[in-house]
C-alpha positions as CSV (number, residue, x, y, z in Angstrom):
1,X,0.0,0.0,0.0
2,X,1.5,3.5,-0.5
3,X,2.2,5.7,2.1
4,X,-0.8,7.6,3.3
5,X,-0.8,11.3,2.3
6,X,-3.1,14.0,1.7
7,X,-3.6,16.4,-1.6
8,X,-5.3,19.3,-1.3
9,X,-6.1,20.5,-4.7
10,X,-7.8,23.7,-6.2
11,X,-9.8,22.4,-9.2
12,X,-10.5,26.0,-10.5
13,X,-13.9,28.3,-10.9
14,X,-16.1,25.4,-13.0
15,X,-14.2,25.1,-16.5
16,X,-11.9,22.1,-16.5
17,X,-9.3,24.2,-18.9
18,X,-8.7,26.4,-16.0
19,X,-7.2,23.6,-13.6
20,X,-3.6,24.2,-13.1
21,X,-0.7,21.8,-14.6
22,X,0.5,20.8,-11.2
23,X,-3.2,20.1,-10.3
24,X,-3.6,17.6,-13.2
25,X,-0.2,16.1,-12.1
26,X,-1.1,15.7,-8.9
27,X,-4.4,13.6,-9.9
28,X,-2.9,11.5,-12.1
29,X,-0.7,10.2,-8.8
30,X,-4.4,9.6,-6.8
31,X,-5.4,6.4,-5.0
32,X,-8.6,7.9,-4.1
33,X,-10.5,11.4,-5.2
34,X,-13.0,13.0,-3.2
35,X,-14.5,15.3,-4.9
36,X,-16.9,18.7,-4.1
37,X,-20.7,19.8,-5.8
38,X,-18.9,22.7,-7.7
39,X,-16.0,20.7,-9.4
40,X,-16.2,19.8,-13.1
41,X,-16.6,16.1,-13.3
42,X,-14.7,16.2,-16.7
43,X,-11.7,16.5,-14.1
44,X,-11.7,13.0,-12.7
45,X,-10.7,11.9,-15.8
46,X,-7.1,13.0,-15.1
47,X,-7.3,10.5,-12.4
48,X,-6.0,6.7,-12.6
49,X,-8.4,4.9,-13.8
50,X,-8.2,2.5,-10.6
51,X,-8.7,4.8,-8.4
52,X,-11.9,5.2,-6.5
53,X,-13.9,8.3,-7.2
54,X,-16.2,9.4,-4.0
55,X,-18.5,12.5,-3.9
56,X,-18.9,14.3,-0.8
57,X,-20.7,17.7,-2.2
58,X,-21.8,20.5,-0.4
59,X,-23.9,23.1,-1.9
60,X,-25.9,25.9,0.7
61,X,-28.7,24.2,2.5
62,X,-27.7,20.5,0.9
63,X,-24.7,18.8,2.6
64,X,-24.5,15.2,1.0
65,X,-21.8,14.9,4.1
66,X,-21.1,17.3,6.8
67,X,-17.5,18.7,7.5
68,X,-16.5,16.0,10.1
69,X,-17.6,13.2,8.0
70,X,-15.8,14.3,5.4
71,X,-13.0,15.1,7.2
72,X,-13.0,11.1,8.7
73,X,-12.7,10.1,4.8
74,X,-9.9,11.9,4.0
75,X,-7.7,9.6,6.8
76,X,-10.4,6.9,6.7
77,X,-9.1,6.7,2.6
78,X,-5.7,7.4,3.1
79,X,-4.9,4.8,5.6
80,X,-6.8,2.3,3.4
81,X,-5.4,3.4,0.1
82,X,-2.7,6.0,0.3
83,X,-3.0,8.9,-1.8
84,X,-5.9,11.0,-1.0
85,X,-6.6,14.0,-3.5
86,X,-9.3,16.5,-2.0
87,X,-10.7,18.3,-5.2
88,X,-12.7,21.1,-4.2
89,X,-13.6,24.3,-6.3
90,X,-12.1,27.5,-6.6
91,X,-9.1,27.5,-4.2
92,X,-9.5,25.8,-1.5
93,X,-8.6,28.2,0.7
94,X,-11.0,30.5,-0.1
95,X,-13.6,30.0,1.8
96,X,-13.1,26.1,1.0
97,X,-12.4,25.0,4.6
98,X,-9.4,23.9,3.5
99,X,-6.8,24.4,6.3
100,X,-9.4,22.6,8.5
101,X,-9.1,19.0,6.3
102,X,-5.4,19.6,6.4
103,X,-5.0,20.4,10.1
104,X,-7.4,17.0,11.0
105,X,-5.4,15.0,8.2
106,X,-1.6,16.0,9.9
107,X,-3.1,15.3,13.8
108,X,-3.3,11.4,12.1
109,X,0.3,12.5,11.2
110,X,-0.7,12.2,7.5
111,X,1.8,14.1,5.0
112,X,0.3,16.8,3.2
113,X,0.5,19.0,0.4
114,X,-1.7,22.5,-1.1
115,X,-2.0,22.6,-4.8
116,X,-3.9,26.2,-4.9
117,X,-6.5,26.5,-7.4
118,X,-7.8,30.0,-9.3
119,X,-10.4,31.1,-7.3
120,X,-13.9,31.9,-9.0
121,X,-13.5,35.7,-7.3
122,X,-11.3,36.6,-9.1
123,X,-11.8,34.3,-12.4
124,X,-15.1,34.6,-13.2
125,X,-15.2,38.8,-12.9
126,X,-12.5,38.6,-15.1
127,X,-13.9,36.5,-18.2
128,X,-16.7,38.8,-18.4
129,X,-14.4,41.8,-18.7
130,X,-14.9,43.2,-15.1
131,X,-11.4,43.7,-13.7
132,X,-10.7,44.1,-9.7
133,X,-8.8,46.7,-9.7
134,X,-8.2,50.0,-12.1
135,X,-6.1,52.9,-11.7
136,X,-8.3,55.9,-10.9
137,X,-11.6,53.8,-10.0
138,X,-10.3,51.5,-7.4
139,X,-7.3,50.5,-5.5
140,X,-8.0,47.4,-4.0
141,X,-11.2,44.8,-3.4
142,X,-12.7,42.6,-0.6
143,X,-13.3,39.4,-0.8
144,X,-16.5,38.8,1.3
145,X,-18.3,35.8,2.3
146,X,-22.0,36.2,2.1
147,X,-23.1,33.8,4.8
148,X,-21.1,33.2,7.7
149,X,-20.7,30.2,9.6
150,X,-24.1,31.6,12.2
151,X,-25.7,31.7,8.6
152,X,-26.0,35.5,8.8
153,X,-24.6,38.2,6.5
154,X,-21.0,38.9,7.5
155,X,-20.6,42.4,9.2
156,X,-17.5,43.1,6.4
157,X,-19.8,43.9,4.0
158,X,-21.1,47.2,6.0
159,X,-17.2,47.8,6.7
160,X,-16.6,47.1,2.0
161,X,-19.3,49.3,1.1
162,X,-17.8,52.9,3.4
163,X,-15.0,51.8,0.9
164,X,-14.3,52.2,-3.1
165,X,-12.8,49.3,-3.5
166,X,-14.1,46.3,-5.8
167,X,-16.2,44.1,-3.5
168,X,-16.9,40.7,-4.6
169,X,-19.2,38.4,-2.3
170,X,-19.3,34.8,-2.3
171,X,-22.0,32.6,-1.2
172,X,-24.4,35.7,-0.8
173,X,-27.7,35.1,-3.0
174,X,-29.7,33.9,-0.1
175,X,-28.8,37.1,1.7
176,X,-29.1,39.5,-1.7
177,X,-31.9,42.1,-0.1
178,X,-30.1,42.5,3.2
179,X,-27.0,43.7,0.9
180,X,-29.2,46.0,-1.2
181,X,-30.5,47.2,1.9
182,X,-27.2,48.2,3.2
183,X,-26.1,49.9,0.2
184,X,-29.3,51.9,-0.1
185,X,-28.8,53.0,3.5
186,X,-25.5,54.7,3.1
187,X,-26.6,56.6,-0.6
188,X,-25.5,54.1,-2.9
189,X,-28.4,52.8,-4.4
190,X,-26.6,54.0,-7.9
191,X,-23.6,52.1,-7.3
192,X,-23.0,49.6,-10.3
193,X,-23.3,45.6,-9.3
194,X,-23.5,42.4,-11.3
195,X,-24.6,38.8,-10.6
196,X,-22.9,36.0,-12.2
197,X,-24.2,32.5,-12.2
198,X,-22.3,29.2,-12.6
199,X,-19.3,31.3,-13.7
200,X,-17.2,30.3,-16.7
201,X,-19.7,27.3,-17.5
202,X,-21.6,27.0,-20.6
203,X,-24.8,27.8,-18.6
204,X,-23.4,30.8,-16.8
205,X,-25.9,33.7,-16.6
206,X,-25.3,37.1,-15.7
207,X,-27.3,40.4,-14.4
208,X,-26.1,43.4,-14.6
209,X,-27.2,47.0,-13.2
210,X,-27.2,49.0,-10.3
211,X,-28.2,48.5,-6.3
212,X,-31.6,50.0,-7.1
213,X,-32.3,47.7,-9.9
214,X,-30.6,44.5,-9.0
215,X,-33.5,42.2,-7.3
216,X,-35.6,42.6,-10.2
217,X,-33.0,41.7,-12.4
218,X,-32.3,38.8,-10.1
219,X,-36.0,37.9,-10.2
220,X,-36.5,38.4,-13.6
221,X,-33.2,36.4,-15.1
222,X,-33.9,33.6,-12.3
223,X,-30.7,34.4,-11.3
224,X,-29.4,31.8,-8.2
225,X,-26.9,30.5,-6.5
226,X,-23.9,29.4,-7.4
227,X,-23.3,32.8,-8.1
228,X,-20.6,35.7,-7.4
229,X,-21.9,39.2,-6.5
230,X,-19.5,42.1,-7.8
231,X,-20.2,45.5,-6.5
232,X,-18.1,48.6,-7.5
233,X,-17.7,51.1,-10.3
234,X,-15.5,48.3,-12.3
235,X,-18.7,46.5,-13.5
236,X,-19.4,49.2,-15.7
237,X,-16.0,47.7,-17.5
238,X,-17.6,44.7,-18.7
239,X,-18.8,44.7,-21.8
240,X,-22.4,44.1,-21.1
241,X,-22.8,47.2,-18.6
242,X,-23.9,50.0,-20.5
243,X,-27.7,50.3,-20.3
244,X,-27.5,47.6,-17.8
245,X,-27.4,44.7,-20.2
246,X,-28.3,41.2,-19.2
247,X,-26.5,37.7,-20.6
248,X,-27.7,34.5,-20.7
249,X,-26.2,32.1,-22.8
250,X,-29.0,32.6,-25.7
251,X,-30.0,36.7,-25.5
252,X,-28.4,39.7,-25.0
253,X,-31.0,42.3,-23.5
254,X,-30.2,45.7,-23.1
């Protein structure tokens, strides 16, 4: 049996072309591959063909397997087989729990390694032309998750929107009102937002428009999760903005 050990490896916002090299290496060494809600299945095919394939996904309000138990797998699998990969979306530490699966995996004193991914905040802004920074219009962004681990809104998003910096929120379409709402309260119902949905897949949707606007946009495009909220003057660089244009992978609206 091999030694046991523990991969950690960022599979990227949704399109497999956008998993690293080193990723792809790494999977092609796997004994076993557990495997997130939000990774491209097209990915597992990098993988022996021996090994086993498990799915532990985890989307908001629908946990196939709660953090513990996945956490159990991962040494569970790796004292069985050897080489466990953990291929979750994004980068997986980004809001991905990561360091948690590697901290239980080492107290089993199980080697490990982090392959980082590209995260979707900053991917899937970018392939619809909305960068995160630009000089003039803003100097930084946040990085926000929308619902916290209390399931409430994270108090950083009051703190993001006193800035001008690029915000971009994560998991946030359950709490989408209460962000509007906080926007609106300070005087910047005008400020320029966009929704995108199952970023940089070929059923990725977005909405586009302003704080005032962007519920019925939302309702009206049947806009859900998974999605990633961008909020800043910067959305008015993509493409679809002027006029508040919408996209779905059929019709351009404006």
């Amino acid at each position: 049996m091999n030694k046991p050990k523990l991969s950690l490896v960022g599979a990227g916002p949704g399109d497999a072309e956008l998993i690293t090299l080193k990723a792809i290496k790494v999977l092609k060494t796997a004994d076993v591959v557990l495997y997130d809600a939000l990774v491209n299945e097209e990915l597992l095919e990098y993988a022996p063909e021996s090994a086993l394939k498990v799915f532990v996904g985890k989307k908001f309000g629908n946990h196939y397997l709660n953090q513990n138990e996945i956490n159990q797998l991962i040494v569970k699998y790796a004292l069985e087989y050897g080489h466990v990969v953990r291929l979750k979306g994004g980068d997986p530490f980004v809001f991905g729990r990561g360091q948690e699966e590697i901290e239980y995996a080492q107290s089993y004193q199980i080697d490990t390694q982090m392959v980082p991914g590209i995260s979707s905040a900053l991917a899937v802004p970018a392939l619809q032309g909305i960068p995160l920074t630009s000089r003039g219009q803003s100097e930084g962004f946040w990085v926000i998750t929308g619902t916290t681990k209390s399931h409430e809104l994270s108090r950083d998003i009051e703190l993001a929107a006193q800035s001008t910096a690029t915000i971009v929120i994560l998991m946030g379409m359950n709490k989408l009102v209460e962000i509007v709402e906080i926007f609106q309260q300070i005087g910047k119902g005008k400020t320029p937002i966009a929704i995108i949905q199952n970023g940089s897949m070929p059923d990725e949707k977005i909405g586009i428009g302003v704080i005032d606007n962007i519920l019925k946009i939302a309702q009206n495009q049947q806009l859900s999760s998974p999605a990633i909220i961008v909020i800043g003057e910067v959305v008015n660089k993509s493409p679809l903005a002027p006029g508040g244009g919408i996209l779905n992978t059929l019709t351009v609206l404006a």
